[in-house]
N, C-alpha and C positions, 0 to 999 in steps of 0.2 A: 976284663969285664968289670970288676969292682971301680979298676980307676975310672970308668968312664962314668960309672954311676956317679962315684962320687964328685966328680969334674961336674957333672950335670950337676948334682945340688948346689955347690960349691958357685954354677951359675945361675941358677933360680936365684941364690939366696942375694947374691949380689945384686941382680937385676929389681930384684924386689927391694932393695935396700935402698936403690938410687931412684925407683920410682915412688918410693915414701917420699925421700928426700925433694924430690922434686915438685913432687904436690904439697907439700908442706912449705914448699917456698912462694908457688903460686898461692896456694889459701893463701897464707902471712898478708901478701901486697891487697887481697879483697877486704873491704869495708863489712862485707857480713863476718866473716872471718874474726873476725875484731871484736864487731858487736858482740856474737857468741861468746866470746874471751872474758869480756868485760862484765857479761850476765853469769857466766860461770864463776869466777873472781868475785865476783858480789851474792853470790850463793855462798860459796865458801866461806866467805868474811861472815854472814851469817849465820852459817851453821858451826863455827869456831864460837863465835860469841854467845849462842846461844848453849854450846857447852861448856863453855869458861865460867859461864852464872853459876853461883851457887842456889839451884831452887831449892825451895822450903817444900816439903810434901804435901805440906796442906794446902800449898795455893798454888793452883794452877794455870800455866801461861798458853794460852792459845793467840795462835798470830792470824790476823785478821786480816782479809785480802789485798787492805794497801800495804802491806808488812809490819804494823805497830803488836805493839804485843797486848795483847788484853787480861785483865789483871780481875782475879775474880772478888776479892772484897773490894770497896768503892765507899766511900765518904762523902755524905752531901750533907751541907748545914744550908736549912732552908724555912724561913718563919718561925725563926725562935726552939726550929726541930736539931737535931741531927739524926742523920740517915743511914744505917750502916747496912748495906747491903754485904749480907753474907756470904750466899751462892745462893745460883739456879743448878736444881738436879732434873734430871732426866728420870720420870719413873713412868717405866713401859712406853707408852706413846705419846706420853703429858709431861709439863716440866713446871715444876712448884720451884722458887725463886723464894727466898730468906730477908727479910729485913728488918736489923734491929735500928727501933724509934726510942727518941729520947728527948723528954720534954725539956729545954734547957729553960724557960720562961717560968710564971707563974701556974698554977694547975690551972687547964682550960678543958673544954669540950672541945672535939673536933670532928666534924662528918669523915666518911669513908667512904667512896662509891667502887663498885665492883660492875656495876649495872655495864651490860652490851655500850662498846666504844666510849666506854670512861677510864679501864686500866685495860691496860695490853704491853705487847711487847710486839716489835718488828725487827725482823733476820735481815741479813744483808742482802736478801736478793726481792727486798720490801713485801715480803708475806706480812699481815699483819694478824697478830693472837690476839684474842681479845678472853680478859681474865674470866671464867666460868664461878669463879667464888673468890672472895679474900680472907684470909683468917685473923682475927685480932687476937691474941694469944690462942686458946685453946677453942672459940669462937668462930663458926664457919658462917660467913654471909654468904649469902647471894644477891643481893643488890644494894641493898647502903645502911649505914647503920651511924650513929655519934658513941663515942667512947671519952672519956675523961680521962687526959693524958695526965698522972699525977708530976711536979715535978722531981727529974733525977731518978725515976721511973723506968725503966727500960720495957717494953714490948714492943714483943713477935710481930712480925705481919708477915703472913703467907699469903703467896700468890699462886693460883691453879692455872694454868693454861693447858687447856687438854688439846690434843689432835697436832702436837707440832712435829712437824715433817721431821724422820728420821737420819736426814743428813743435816739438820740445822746443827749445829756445835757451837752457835755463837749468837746472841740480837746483839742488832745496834744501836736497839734502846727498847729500857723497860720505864713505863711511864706506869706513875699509881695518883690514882686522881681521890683530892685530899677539900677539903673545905676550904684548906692555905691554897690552894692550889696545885699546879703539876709536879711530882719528883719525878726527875729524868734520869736515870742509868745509862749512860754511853758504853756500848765496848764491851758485854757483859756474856761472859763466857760459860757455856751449859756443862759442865762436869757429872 
């Protein structure tokens, strides 16, 4: 009685072995077969490289739905400025956004608008935030204010955008509307 059991598994086991084999060799010749392969392969190569990086803990990389990696400090030189955008945090249901300004010109005055559809931020699926206040160092506006950029000077600008959807992790641009004109932030990841 045992040999026969074992005879029986002995041919399950074969049987199943040759019908792996054999669907394995049909998949192989199909085009989708393939495809899968090649998107799995290209995950992997991803997610190697993406553990190969040495991150830095303070900056955080979020990949953004075409696959580029989004980088949370950002550099813009724009009208005699530069722009360092530091992070956007998440606090409760709103997300305040960091920017250090730096007068590289002579000392000037410059407007600041905050006012409905002059600073916002839009997520990738084009929700658009529009800023509820902007802060100039420790100075909370609500709609527009001039400050005097001293030069070599550095200040804060906080941005408020209250009510942003709880699965946003990312905009695809934060715009702060300035007397010089628009600063754009591309790529700007919510930490």
């Amino acid at each position: 009685m045992k040999k026969i059991i074992v005879l029986l598994i002995l041919f399950f086991v074969q049987t199943t072995l040759m019908a792996a084999e054999e669907c394995q060799t049909k998949l192989s010749k199909n085009d989708d077969y393939k495809k899968l392969n090649e998107i799995i392969s290209c995950l992997n190569n991803r997610i190697n490289y993406l553990e190969s990086k040495n991150i830095n803990s303070s900056k955080t990389v979020i990949i953004k739905p075409n696959g580029a990696e989004l980088k949370s400090e950002q550099v813009i030189h724009f009208a005699g400025f530069t722009f360092n955008l530091l992070s956007c945090s998440r606090i409760g249901g709103s997300v305040e956004c960091t920017v250090r300004a730096n007068n590289n010109q002579n000392d000037r005055i410059v407007p600041f608008y905050s006012r409905k559809n002059e600073t916002r931020a839009i997520d990738y699926s084009g929700n658009e935030y529009f800023a509820s206040g902007l802060s100039l160092g420790t100075k909370k506006l609500t709609t527009y204010t001039k400050r005097n950029f001293v030069n070599g000077i550095p200040v804060l600008i906080t941005l408020h955008y209250p009510s942003v959807k709880s699965d946003v992790n990312s905009f695809a641009l934060v715009e702060i509307k300035s007397g010089e004109g628009g600063i754009r932030f591309r790529d700007v990841p919510i930490i």
